[in-house]
Backbone as numpy.savetxt, mean C-alpha at the origin, in Angstrom:
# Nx Ny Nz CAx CAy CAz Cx Cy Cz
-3.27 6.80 -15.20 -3.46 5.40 -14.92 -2.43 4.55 -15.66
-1.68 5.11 -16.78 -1.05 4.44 -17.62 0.16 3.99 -16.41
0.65 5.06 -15.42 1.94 4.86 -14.41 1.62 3.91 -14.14
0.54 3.93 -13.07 -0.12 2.52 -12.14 0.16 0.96 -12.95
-0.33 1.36 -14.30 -0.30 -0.29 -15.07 0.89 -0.54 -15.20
2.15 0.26 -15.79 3.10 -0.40 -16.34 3.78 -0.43 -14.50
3.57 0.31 -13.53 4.25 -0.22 -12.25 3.71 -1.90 -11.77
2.20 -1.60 -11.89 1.86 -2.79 -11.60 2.33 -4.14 -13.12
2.62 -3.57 -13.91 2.94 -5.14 -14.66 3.97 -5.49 -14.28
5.18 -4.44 -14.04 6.30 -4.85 -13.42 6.34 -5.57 -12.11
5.83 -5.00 -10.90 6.15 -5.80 -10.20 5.18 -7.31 -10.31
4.19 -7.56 -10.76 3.56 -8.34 -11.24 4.12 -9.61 -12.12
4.81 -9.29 -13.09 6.36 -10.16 -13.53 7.23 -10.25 -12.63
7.98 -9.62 -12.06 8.91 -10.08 -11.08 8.31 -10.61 -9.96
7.60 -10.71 -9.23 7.15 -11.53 -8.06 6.60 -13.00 -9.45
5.84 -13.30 -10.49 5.32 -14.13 -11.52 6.65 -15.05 -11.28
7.82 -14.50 -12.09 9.00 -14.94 -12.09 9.69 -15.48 -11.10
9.14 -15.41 -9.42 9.71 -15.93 -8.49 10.94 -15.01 -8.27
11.11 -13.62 -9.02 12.48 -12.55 -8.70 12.08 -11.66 -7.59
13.13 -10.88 -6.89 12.50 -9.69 -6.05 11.64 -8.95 -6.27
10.83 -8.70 -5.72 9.94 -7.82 -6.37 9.29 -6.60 -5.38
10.25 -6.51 -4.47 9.90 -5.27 -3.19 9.76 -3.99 -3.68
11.05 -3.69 -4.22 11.27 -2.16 -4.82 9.98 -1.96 -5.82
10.12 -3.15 -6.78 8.87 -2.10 -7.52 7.51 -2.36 -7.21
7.11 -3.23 -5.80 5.62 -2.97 -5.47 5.76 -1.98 -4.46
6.92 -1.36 -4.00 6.85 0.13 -3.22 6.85 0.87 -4.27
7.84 1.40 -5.26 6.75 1.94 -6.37 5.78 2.22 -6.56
4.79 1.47 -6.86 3.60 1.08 -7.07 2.89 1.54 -6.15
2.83 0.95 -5.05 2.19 2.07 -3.71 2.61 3.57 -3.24
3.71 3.73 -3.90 4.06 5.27 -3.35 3.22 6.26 -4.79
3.27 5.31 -6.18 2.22 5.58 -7.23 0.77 5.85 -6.82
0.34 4.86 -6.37 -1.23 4.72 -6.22 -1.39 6.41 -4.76
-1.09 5.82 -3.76 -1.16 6.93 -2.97 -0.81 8.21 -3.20
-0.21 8.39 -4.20 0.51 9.71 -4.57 -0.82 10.38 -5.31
-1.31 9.11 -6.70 -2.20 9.82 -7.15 -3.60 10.05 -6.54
-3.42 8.84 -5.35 -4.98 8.86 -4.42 -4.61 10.48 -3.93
-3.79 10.75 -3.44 -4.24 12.09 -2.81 -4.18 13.28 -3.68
-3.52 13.49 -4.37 -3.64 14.53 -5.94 -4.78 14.56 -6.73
-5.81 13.36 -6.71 -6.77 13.71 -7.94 -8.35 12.95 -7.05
-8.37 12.51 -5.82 -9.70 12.25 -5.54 -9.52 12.44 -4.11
-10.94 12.11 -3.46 -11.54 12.93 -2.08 -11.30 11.80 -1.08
-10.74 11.97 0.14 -11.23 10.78 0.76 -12.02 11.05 1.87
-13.20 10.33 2.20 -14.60 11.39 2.99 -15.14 9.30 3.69
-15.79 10.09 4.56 -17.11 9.06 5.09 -17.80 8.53 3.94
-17.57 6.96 3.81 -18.51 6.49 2.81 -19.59 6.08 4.19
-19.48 6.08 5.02 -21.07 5.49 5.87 -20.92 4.86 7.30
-21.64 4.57 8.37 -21.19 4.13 9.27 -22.21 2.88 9.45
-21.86 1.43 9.97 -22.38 0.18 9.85 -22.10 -0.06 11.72
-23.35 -0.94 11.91 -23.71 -1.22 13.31 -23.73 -2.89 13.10
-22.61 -3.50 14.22 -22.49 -4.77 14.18 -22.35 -5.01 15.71
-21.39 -5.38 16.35 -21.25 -5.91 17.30 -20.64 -4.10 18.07
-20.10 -3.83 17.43 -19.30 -2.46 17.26 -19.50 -1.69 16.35
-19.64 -0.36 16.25 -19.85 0.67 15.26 -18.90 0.87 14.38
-18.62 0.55 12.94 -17.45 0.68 12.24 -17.42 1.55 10.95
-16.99 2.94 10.63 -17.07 4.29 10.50 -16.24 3.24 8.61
-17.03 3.35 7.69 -15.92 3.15 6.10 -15.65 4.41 5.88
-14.39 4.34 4.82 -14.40 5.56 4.12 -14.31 5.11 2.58
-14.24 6.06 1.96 -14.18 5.79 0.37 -13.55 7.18 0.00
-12.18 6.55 -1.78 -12.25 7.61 -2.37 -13.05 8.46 -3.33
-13.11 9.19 -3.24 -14.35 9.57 -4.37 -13.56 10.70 -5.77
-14.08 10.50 -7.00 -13.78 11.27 -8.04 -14.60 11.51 -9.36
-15.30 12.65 -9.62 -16.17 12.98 -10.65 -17.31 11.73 -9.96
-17.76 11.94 -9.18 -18.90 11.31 -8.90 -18.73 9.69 -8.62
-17.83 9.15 -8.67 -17.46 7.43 -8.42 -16.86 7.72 -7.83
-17.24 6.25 -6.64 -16.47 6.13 -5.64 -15.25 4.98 -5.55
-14.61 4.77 -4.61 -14.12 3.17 -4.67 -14.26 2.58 -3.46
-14.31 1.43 -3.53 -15.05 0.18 -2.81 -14.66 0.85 -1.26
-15.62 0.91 -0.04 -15.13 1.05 1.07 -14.13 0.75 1.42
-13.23 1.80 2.62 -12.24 1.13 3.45 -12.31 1.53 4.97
-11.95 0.58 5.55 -11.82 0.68 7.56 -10.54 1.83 7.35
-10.98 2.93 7.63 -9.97 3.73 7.79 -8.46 3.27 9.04
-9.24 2.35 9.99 -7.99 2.11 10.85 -7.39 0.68 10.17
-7.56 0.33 8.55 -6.73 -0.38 8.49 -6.20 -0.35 7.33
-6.11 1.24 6.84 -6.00 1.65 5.59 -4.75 2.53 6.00
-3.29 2.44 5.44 -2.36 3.63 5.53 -2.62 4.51 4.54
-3.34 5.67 4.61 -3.73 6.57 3.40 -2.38 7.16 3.02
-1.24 7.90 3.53 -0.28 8.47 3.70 1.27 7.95 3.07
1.77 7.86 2.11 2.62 7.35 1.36 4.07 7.37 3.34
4.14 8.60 3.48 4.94 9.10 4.50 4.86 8.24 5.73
3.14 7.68 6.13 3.47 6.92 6.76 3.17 5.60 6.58
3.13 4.68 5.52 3.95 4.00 5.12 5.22 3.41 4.58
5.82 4.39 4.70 7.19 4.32 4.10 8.01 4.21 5.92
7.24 5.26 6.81 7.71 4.83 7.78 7.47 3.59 8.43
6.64 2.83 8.67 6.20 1.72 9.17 7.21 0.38 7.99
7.42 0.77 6.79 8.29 -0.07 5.62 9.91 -0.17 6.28
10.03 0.99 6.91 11.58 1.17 7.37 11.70 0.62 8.78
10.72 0.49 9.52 10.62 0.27 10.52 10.64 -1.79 10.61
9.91 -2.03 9.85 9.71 -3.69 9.56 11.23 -4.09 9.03
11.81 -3.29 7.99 13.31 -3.43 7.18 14.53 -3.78 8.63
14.62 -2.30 9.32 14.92 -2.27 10.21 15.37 -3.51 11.83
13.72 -4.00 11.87 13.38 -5.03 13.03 13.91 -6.44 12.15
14.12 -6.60 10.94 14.45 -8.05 10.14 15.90 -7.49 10.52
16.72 -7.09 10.00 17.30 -6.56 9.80 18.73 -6.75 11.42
17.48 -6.51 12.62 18.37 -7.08 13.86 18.05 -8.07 14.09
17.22 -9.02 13.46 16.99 -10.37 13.99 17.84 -11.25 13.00
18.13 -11.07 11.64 18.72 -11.98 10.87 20.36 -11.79 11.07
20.70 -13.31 10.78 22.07 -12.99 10.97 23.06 -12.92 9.88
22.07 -12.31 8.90 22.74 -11.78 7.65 23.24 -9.88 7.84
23.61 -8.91 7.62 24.13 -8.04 7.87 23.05 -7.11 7.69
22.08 -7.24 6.85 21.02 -6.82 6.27 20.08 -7.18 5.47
19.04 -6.87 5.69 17.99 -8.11 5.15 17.73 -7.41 4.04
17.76 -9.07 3.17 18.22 -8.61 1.38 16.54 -8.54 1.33
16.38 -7.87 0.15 15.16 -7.90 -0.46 14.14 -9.38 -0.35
14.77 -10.40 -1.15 14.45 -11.77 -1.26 13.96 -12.46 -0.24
14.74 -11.83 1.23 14.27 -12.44 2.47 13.11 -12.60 3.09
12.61 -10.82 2.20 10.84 -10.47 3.09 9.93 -10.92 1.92
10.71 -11.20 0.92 9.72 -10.92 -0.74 9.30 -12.27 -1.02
9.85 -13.32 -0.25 9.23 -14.55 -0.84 9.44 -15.83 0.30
């Protein structure tokens, strides 16, 4: 957990500071997901009846869980978020008429 904090203070100061702060909140998520799938479960936390049937999941570890998630709006997968990250980079990227879209462009 110690990774997670000092990733998250960093990018946490630099976005604070009004600086870029892309690279190290991808960090940070390629952190968190890395250790979500190395050290806890991710399973059916329960299924809820509303207008529509909507299936949560949760991670689970030594018996705690963490707070539900809509699996269809959760990227569990570092791989495919990183693809969908390149893909957004990419689509700025032919619309701006800068050569390549700087960090700063999407970050603030």
């Amino acid at each position: 957990m110690k990774e997670i904090d000092n990733k998250l203070k960093l990018a946490s100061s630099q976005y604070n500071a009004g600086e870029s702060h892309l690279r190290a909140s991808i960090d940070l998520i390629q952190c968190c997901l890395t250790k979500l799938a190395n050290c806890s479960n991710y399973e059916l936390y329960g299924s809820f009846n509303g207008s529509a049937r909507i299936d949560y999941f949760a991670f689970s570890h030594n018996n705690e869980f963490s707070r539900p998630i809509r699996d269809d709006l959760f990227i569990n997968e570092y791989r495919d978020f990183h693809e969908l990250y390149i893909c957004i980079i990419e689509t700025l990227n032919q619309k701006s008429s800068l050569s390549r879209a700087e960090e700063s462009d999407i970050t603030n």
